[in-house]
N, C-alpha and C positions, 0 to 999 in steps of 0.2 A: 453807330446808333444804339441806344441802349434797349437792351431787350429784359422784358420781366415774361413770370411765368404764373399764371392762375392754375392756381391745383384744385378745381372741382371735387366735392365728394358728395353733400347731399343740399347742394343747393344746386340743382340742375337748371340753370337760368340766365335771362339777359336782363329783364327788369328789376328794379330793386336789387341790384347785388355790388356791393362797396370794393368787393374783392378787384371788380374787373374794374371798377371805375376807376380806383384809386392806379391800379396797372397802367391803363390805358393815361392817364393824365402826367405820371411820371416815367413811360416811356413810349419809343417808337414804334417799335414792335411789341407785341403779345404774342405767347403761347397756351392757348386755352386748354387742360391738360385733364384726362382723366384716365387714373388710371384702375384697371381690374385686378383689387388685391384679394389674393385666397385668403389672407386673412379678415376681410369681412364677408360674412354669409350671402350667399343670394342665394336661393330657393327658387323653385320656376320660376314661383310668381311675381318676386321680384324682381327678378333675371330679364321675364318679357316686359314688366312695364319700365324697367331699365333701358332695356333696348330702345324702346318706343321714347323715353327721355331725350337718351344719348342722341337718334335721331334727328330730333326734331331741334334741341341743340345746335348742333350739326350746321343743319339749314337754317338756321337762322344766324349762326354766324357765317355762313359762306353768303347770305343777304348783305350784311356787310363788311364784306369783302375779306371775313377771316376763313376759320376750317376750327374743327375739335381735334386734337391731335388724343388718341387713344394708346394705352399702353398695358401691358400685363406683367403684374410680377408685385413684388415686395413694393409700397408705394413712395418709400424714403429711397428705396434705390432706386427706382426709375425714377423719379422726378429730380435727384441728381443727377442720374445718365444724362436726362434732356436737359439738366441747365447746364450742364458740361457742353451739348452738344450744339447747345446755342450759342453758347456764351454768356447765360442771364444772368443779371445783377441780381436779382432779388426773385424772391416767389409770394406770391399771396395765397392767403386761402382764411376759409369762415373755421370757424373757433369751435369745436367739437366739446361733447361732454362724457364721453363716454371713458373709462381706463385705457382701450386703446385707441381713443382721437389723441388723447393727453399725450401719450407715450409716441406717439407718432409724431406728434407738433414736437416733441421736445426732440426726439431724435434728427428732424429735419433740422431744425435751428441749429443743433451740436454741428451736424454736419455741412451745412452751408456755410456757417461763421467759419468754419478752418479751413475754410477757401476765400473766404473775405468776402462772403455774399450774406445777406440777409432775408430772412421770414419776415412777412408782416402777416398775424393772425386776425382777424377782424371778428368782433361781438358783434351780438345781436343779429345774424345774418341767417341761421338756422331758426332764433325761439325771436319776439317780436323785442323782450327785452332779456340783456343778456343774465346769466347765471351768474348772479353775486353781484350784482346791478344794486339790488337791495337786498337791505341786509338788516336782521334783528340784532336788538344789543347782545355781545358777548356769542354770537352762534356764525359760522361759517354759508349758513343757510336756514330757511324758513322749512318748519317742519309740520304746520299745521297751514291748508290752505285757507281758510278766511281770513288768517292775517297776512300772509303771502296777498293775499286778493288786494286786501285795501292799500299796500302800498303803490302795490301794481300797479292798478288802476289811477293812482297817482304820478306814475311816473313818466315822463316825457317821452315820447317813440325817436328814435333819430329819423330827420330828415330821409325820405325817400331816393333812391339813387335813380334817374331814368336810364330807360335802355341806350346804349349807344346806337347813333343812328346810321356809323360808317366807321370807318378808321380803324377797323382791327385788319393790322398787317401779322403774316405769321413769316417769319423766314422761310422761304423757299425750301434749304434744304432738312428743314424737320423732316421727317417721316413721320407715317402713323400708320397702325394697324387698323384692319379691315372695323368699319361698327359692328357690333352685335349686332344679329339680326332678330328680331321675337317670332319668326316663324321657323327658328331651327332650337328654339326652346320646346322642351318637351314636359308632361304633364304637368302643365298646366289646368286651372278652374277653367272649367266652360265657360263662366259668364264674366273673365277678368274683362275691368274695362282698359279703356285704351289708356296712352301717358304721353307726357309730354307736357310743354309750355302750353300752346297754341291750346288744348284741350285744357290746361287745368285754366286759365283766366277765362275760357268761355264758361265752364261752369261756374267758374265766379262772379261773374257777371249777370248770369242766368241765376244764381242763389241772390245776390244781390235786389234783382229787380222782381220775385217773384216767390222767394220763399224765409228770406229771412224774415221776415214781417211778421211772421205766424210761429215763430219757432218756437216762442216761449212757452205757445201753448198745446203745441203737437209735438215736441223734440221726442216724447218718450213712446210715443205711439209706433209698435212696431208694424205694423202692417202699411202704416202709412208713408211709407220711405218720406220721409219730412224734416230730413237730413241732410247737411250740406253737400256727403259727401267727397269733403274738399282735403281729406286725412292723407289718402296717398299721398296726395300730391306738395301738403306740406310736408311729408316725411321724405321725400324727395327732393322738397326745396322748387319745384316746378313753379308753387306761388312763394312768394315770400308770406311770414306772418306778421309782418311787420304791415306790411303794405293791406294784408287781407283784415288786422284792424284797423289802420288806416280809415280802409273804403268803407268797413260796417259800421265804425262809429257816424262817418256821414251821412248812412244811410238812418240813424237814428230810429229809436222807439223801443219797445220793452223786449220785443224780437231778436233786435239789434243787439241789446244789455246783455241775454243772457247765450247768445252766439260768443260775444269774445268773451267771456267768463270762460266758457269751454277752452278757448285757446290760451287763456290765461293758467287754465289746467295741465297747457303742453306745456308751458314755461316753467309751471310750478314742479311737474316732475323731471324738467329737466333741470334743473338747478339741485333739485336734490341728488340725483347723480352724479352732478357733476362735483358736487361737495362729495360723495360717498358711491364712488364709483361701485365698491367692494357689491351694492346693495342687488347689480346687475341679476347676481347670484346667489346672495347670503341674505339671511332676512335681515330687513331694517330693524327692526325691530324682536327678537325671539321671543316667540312663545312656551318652547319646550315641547314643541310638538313630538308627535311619537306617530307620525303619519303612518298609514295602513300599508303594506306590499305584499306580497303573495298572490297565488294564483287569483283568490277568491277577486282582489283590489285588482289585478290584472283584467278580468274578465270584466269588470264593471268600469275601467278605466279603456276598454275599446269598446265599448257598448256607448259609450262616450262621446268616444271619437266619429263613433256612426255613427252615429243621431239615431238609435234605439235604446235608449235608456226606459222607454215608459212612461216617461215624460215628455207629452204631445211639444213644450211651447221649448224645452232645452233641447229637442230632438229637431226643433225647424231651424232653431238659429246654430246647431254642429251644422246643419244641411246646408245652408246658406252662406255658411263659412268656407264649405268644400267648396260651392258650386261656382260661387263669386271671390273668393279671396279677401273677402269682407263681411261683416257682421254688424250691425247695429248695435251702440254703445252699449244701453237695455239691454240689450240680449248678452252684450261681453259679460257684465257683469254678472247675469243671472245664472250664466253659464260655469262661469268662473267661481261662483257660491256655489253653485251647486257641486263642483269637481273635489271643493276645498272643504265646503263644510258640513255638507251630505253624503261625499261617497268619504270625506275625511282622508283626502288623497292631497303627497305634496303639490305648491302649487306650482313649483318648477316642472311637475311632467307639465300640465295646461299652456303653461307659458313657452315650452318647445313646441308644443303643438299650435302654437297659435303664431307662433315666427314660421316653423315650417309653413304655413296658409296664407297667413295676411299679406296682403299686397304692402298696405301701411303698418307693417310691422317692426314699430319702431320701440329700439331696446328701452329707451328711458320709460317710454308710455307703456307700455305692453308689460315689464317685469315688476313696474311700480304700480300701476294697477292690478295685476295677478296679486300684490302683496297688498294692497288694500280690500280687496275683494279676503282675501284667505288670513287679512288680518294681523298680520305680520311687515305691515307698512305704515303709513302715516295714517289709517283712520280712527279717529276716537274711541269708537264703537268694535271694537277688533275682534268681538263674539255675537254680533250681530250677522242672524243667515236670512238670506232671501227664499222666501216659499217659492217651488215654479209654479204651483195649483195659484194662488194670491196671485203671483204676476204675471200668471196670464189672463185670468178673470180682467186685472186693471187693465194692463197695456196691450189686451189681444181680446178685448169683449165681447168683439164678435165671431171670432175666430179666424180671423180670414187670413191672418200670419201660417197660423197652425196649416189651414187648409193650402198654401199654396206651398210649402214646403215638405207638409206631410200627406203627402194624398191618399194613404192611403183611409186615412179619415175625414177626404174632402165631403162626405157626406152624411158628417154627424156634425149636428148644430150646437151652438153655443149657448149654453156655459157647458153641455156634458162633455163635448170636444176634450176641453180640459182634466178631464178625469175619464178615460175610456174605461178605466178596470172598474170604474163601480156601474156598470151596464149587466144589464143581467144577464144569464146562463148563453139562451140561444140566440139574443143579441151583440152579445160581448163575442160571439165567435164566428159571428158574419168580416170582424177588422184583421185583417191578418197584420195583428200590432204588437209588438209584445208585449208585457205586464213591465211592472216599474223595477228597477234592479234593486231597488229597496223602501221600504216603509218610510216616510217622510218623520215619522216619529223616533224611528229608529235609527235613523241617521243623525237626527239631531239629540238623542242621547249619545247614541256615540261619541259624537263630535266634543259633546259638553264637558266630559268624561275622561277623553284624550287630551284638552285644552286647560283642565281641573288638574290633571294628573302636572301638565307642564309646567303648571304654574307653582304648583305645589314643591317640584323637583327645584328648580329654580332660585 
């Protein structure tokens, strides 16, 4: 009986996934494989809603009648140990974009073929359409998103895969190591949510019927959690994104339009990665920057990371970020301006700090947005800064972001919320808050200044 091997990495799923279909339809057996490589990072917070994935996983294929076979180590070497140890013809797995998905798909293939076995990589199984699906004249990849958009949005979704409803047999004598468990993960966010299949298609069913509708018009409303939500869980692959436009273009209306636009934003920086892997790390684009270090950029780069900067609305969404492993798009970005073009701080510390956090901290999204925010990535405007005083007035008008993250100005109303340090003598010293780590003026001379200089060198 011929046996094939699915090599799970971030599409943690039974629905919509081509890898296991296509296994399942050309052999008798499956081994549904995943395995724990030290070379990609997991952070608690990952770690726990890994766990909670791999689980639920688990159980849903011992429903029909398979098991998750787990493994630890190098993932081109164990996922040869187990096809050695089956016997498997072939392996499948979804199509990465990262330097080391590439280098990993390419080492497995090298190494399968000189056994006479073969990889099949499958597209589009992580982003809705795959990386290099479309393509402008003469360019390897699309580097402005509104033209990435219109093609997009033009172009065909593949066919849906449904879940199998039975028939995954695994050979008896595989072994697997014990699951991770997320209650022997340690510092973890308080308020990580849960993961898994079963949880991320409720929420999407529950975003479907009850909040996309409205999105267009409250997406950036930070207090208003008016948000899908649904990031882990395609960083995880829990939903497919394929499947999650699928369901929203059905659900239709202007809500609808600019929800997959957003996911059309995950494909858009993942395609650039995966054209320009190097970008993970090195800016897309250089400015010549001559970013700030020393103690003084020290001191204001953990003030930061506490949510004390002085800045009531950057100080609720660092807090929100510790507490939940998540943040509000809004706030990544203001956050992220603020790190890069106010304290004039590289945007590589922000982007380790925000992988060490994020639950959905996903490299293509996370280091391509840190360089559009710090301007050093694909946005037109790449000296454009976000005021936090401005956005919080817009997207926290009444303060109630502010207040439920920063308490300890849950008792000064809005708009002064936003600006505590201009309260007077024996008012301003009733908030045990601290003053702003610097002049909003003076951060933006700075920044103009160090960015003038780069360009000039250049």
């Amino acid at each position: 009986m011929n046996v094939a091997v699915v090599l799970y990495t971030s599409d943690l799923r039974l629905h919509d996934h081509p890898p296991l279909r296509a296994a399942l339809s050309s052999s008798g057996q499956v081994v549904p494989l995943f395995v724990r490589d030290p070379g990609v990072p997991a952070p608690p917070n990952r770690l726990a809603f890994l766990a909670d994935c791999l689980a639920d996983l688990d159980a849903g294929l011992r429903s029909r009648g398979g098991r998750l076979v787990v493994r630890s180590g190098d993932a081109v070497t164990e996922t040869l140990a187990l096809v050695r140890e089956a016997d498997a013809d072939e392996v499948h797995m979804a199509g990465g974009v990262s330097g080391y998905a590439h280098a990993r798909e390419d080492r497995l293939r090298t190494a399968l073929e000189a056994e006479g076995r073969r990889l099949y990589v499958h597209d589009a199984v992580i982003t809705a359409v795959a990386p290099g699906a479309v393509l402008p004249a003469g360019s390897d990849h699309f580097a402005v998103f509104t033209s990435y958009h219109r093609r997009w949005a033009d172009q065909p979704l593949r066919a849906l895969a449904p879940a199998p409803r039975g028939g995954v047999r695994v050979p008896d004598a595989v072994r697997s190591e014990p699951l991770p468990e997320r209650a022997a993960v340690t510092g973890t966010s308080p308020g990580l949510p849960p993961g898994g299949e079963h949880v991320g298609r409720r929420l999407l069913a529950r975003w479907l019927a009850s909040g996309i509708s409205r999105y267009g018009d409250v997406h950036d409303d930070l207090a208003g959690d008016a948000t899908s939500r649904l990031s882990p869980h395609l960083h995880f692959g829990t939903l497919s994104a394929a499947e999650t436009v699928h369901r929203a273009r059905a659900a239709g209306g202007p809500g609808a339009e600019a929800f997959v636009r957003q996911v059309c934003w995950r494909d858009f920086h993942h395609q650039v990665l995966a054209a320009r892997p190097e970008a993970a790390g090195a800016d897309y684009r250089p400015r010549g920057d001559g970013w700030r270090t020393g103690r003084a950029a020290e001191e204001e780069i953990q003030a930061w990371k506490e949510g004390r900067t002085g800045y009531p609305v950057v100080d609720a969404a660092m807090r929100q970020l510790a507490h939940e492993g998540w943040m509000h798009n809004r706030a990544r970005l203001l956050t992220a301006s603020f790190l890069t073009k106010t304290l004039y701080v590289d945007w590589r510390v922000g982007a380790r700090h925000f992988m060490d956090l994020l639950v959905d901290g996903d490299l293509a999204n996370n280091q391509l947005n840190w360089q559009w925010a710090a301007g050093t990535g694909t946005d037109s405007r790449p000296n454009r800064v976000l005021n936090p005083v401005r956005q919080g007035l817009r997207y926290d008008p009444d303060g109630a972001y502010v207040h439920r993250w920063v308490p300890e100005l849950a008792s000064l109303a809005a708009p002064r919320v936003h600006e505590p340090w201009r309260l007077s003598g024996p008012e301003r010293a009733a908030y045990d808050y601290p003053d702003p780590v610097v002049e909003l003026a003076d951060g933006l001379d700075r920044f103009r200044r160090g960015r003038e200089a780069g360009a000039g060198a250049g």
